[in-house]
DOMI-579356 format. One record per residue (C-alpha): x, y, z. Coordinates in steps of 0.05 Angstrom, whole numbers, plus 5000, padded with zeros to 4 digits. Layout:
! residues N
XYZ...
//
This chain:
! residues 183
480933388523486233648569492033228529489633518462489734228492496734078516495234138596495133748664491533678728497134048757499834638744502734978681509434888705508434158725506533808659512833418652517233758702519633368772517032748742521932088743521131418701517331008731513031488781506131508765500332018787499931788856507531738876508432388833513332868869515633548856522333738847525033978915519733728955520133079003512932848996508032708953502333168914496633328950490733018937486033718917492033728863491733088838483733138820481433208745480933948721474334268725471034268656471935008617467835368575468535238501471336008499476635988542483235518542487435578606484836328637485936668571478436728530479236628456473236938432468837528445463237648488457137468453452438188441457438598481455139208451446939338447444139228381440739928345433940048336430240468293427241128325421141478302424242128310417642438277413042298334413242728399410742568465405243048484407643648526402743428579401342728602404042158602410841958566409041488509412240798502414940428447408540208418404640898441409041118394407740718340400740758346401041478350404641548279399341058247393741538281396542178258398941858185392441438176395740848169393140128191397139778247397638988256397738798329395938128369389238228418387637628463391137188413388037478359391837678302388838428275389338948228387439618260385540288235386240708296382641338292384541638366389841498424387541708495387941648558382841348614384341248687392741348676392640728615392740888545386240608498385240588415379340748384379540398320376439978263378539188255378839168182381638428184381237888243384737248232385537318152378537508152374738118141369638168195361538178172360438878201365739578214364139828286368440278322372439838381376839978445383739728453387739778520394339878493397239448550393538888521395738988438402638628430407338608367404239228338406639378270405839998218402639808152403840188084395140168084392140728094384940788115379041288109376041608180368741218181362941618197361741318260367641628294366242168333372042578357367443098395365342518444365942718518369342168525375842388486375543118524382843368557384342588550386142598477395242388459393542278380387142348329386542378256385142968221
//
C-alpha cells in the first residue's frame, strides 16, 4: 500500500535520495553518512488509518458536532421537586394533553394512557391504563403503576384517551407528591 501511496519505510526525504545502483535495503546508506541505516528505520511502516495519508487527515471527524434534538419547550419542570428527565417529560405532556404513550415494561411492548405523574420515595411512578399489551387489547382496564425508571423508549401517540372512572385523583396517595394529572 505504501508504493501506491507514493511513500517509504524511511523518511519523506529518503524515498529515492542517497540511494546507488546496486544497493539494496540492507546496504542502504544516506548521503553523507559512513554507515549503514539503522535497523528501527529499516522496519515496515506502521499501518494508518484509512483517513489519514502521511500525518495530514483527509477527511473529517466523524459526528464532530452533536446532533439536535427536539425540545418540548411546552412542558415545565415543577417549581418544587425534582427536575424532570427526558422521558418525565414526555410523559408529563401525554398526562397533561391526554394523550397515550408507547413505552417498553419488562420487555413488554405497551400503549399507556397515563392519568398522573408522581413521586414516591425520591422516584417518579405512572398511574395509567394499558390499553394495548403486545398487539393485544387486554381482557379487563384496571388502573396500573409504572416506575418510570423501569419504562424505556417512551413515545407520544396522536391517541387520545378518556379519564376512566376508576381513577381517583383525591387518593392520599397522590397528596403534595403529585408533578402531572389530567384535568
Amino acid at each position: 500500500m505504501l508504493g501506491i501511496l507514493g511513500l517509504s519505510a524511511g523518511r519523506a526525504g529518503d524515498r529515492d535520495h542517497g540511494r546507488e545502483e546496486g544497493q539494496g535495503r540492507q546496504g542502504e546508506q544516506r548521503a553523507g553518512h559512513a554507515g549503514p541505516l539503522p535497523q528501527a528505520a529499516l522496519r515496515q511502516a506502521e499501518p494508518r488509518r484509512a483517513c489519514v495519508v502521511g500525518r495530514a487527515p483527509i477527511c473529517a471527524p466523524a459526528m464532530s458536532t452533536p446532533r439536535k434534538t427536539l425540545s418540548l419547550s411546552r412542558v415545565v419542570a415543577p417549581a418544587e421537586g425534582p427536575a424532570l428527565t427526558g422521558d418525565a417529560q414526555i410523559i408529563a405532556q401525554a398526562v397533561r394533553r391526554k394523550l397515550a404513550i408507547t413505552a417498553v415494561y419488562n420487555r413488554t411492548n405497551m400503549v399507556i394512557a397515563p392519568h398522573i405523574l408522581y413521586t414516591k420515595h425520591d422516584d417518579l411512578f405512572i398511574d395509567g391504563v394499558v390499553t394495548l399489551r403486545d398487539g393485544k387489547v387486554p381482557a379487563e382496564l384496571k388502573l396500573g403503576t409504572f416506575k418510570l425508571a423501569g419504562l424505556n423508549s417512551v413515545s407520544l401517540t396522536v391517541d387520545t384517551f378518556t379519564v376512566q372512572p376508576f381513577y381517583d385523583p383525591a387518593d392520599a396517595k397522590y397528596e403534595g407528591v403529585t408533578v402531572a394529572k389530567v384535568d
